[in-house]
C-alpha positions in Angstrom: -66.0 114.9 -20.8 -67.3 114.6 -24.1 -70.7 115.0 -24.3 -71.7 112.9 -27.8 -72.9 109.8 -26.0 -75.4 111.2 -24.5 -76.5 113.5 -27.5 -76.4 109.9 -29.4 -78.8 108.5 -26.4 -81.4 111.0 -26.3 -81.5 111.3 -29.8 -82.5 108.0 -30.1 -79.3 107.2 -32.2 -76.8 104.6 -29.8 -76.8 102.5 -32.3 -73.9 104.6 -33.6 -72.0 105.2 -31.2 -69.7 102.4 -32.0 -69.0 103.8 -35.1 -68.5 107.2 -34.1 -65.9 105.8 -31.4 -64.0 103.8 -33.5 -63.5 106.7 -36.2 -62.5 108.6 -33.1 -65.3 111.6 -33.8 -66.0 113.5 -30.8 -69.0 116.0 -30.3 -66.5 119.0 -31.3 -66.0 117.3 -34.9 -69.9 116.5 -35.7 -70.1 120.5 -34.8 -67.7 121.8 -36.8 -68.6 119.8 -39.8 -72.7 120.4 -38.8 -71.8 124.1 -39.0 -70.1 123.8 -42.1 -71.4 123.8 -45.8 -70.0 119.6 -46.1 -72.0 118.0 -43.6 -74.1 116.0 -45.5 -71.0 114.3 -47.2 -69.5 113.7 -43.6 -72.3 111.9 -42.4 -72.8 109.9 -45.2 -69.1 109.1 -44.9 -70.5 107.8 -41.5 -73.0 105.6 -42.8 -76.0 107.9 -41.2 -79.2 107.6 -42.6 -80.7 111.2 -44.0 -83.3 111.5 -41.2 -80.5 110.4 -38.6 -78.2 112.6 -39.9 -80.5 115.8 -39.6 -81.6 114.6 -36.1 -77.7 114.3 -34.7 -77.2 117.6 -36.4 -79.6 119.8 -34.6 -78.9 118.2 -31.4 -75.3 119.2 -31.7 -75.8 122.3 -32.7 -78.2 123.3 -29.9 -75.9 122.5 -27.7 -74.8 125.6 -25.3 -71.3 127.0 -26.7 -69.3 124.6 -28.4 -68.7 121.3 -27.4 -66.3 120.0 -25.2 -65.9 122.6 -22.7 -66.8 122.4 -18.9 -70.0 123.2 -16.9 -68.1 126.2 -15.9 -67.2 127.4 -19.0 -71.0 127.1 -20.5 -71.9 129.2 -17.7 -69.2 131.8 -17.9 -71.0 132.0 -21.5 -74.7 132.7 -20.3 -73.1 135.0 -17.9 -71.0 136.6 -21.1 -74.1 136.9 -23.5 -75.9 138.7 -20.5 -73.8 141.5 -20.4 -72.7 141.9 -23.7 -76.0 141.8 -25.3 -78.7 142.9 -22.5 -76.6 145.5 -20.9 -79.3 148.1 -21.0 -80.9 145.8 -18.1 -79.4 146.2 -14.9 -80.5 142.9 -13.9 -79.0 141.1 -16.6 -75.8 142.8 -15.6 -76.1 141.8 -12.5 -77.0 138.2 -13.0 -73.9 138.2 -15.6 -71.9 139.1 -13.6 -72.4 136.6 -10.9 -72.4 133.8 -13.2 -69.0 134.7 -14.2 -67.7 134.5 -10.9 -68.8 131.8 -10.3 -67.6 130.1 -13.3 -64.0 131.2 -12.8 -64.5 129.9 -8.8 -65.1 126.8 -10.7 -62.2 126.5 -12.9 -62.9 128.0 -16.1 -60.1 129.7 -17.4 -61.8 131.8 -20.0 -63.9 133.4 -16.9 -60.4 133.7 -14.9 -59.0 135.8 -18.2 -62.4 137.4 -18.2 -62.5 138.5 -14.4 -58.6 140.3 -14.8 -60.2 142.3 -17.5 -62.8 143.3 -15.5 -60.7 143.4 -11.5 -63.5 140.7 -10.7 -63.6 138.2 -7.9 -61.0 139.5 -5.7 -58.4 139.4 -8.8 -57.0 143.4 -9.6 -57.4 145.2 -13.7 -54.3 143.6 -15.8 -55.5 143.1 -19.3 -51.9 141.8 -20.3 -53.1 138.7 -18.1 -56.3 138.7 -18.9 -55.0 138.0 -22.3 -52.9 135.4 -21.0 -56.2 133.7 -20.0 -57.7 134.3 -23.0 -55.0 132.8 -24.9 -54.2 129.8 -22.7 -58.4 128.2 -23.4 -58.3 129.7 -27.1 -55.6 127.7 -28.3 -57.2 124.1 -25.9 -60.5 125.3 -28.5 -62.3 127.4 -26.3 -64.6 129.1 -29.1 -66.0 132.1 -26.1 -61.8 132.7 -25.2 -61.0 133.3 -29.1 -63.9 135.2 -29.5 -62.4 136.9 -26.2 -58.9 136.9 -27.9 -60.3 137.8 -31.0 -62.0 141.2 -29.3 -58.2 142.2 -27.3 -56.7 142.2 -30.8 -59.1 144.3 -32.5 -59.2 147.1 -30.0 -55.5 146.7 -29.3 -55.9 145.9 -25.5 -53.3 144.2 -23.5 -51.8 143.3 -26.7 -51.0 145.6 -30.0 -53.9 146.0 -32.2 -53.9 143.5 -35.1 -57.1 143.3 -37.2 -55.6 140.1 -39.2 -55.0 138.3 -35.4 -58.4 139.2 -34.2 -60.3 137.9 -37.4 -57.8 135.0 -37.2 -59.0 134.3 -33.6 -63.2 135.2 -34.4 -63.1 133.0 -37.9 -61.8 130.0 -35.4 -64.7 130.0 -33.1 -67.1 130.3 -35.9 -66.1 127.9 -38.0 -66.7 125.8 -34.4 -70.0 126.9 -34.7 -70.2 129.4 -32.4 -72.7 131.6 -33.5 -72.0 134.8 -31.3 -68.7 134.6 -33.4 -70.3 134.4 -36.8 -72.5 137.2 -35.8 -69.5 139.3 -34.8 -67.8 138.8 -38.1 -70.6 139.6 -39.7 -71.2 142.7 -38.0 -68.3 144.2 -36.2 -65.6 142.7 -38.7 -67.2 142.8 -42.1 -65.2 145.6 -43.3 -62.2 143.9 -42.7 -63.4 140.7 -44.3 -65.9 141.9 -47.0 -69.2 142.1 -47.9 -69.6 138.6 -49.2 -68.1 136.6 -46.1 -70.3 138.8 -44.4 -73.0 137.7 -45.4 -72.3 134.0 -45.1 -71.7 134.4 -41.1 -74.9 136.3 -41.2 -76.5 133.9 -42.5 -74.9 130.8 -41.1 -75.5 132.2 -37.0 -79.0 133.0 -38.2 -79.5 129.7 -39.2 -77.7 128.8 -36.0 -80.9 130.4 -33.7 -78.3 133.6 -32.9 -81.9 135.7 -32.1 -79.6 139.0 -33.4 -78.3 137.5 -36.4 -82.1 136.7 -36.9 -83.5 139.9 -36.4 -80.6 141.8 -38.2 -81.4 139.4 -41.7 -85.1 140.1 -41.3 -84.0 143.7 -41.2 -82.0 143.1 -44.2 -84.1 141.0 -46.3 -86.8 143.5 -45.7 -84.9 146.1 -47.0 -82.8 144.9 -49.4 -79.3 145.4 -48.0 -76.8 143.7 -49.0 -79.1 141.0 -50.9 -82.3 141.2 -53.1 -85.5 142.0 -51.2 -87.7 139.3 -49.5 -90.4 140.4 -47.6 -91.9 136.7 -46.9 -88.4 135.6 -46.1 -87.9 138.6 -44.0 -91.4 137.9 -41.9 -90.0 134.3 -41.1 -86.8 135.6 -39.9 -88.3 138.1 -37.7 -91.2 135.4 -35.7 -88.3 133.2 -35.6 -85.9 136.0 -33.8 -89.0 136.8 -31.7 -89.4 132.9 -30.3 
């Protein structure tokens, strides 16, 4: 169920919602376009007033994973992001781990791709159908699956490596708005795409609140890589990774 009329409610903007029904925009449009470098022309193009714009905008984009998928599928995603970022804590392995069960016991079919991979949940190793999985929610939008997808193709498992499928499948989630994706082009991708893409997914999951891509452009604006120094820029970066 989409979730935008009660993103609309909350933020204190209903009197919209009419519009945004009758133009047939759902939560997963207003988060590509909010992640994008045209959303001020799309919600002007909706009749949004500045201040209402910037208000449905951040309350889309804080919204956990991208929009549109199930209660199961968010939590396959906390589950995900505990492993693959806090795996020197057993805990948080743990914890991920369980969450991902339990999200493929509840129907998510990224977590079902997800638990072949792993010969989770009663379900035996076969990366071939993991992939399956994986393919299946990617191409029904699921931003974590391509990212999933995305990951299979670029270390060639259960499928033949292909570095133009696998930044295919990334560059789909992020331009979704999923920032884990833009911080994995930026990072384990960017010699494939180039510096200067780089860069912009840096920046864009940064901007985002992806606490890695934070730290990482402190690092860099401290530094100098890859941009010109900013040491007051830097310092902001770095409380804000640290919230």
């Amino acid at each position: 169920m989409d979730p935008l009329n009660d993103v609309l409610k909350v933020s204190n903007l209903s009197t919209y919602a009419p519009i945004l029904e009758a133009k047939g925009v759902t939560t997963r449009i207003v988060r590509k376009e909010a992640a994008g470098n045209g959303w001020k022309a799309f919600y002007e193009s909706l009749g949004m007033k500045p201040g209402h714009a910037m208000r449905l905008r951040r309350a889309v984009l804080a919204l956990p994973s991208a929009s549109g998928e199930s209660e199961a599928d968010r939590k396959f995603v906390e589950g995900w992001r505990c492993r693959k970022f806090r795996e020197e804590f057993n805990k948080h392995r743990k914890k991920g781990k369980e969450l991902i069960i339990d999200a493929m016991n509840n129907g998510s079919v990224v977590a079902k791709g997800y638990c072949y991979f792993k010969g989770w949940g009663g379900l035996e190793i076969d990366r071939k159908e993991a992939v399956r999985w994986y393919r299946a929610a990617a191409e029904e939008g699921n931003t974590q699956a391509q990212i999933n997808l995305g990951g299979c193709y670029l270390k060639g498992i259960g499928v033949d490596r292909d570095f133009e499928e696998a930044v295919k499948w990334h560059r789909k989630s992020a331009e979704f708005g999923n920032s884990d994706a833009q911080f994995i082009l930026a990072h384990g991708l960017s010699v494939i795409i180039g510096k200067e893409e780089a860069m912009k997914w840096h920046r864009k999951s940064a901007e985002l609140g992806n606490h890695f891509a934070m730290f990482n452009l402190g690092k860099r604006l401290e530094k100098g890589k890859g941009m010109e120094a900013n040491h007051k820029e830097a310092v902001m970066w770095y409380l804000k990774s640290a919230e």
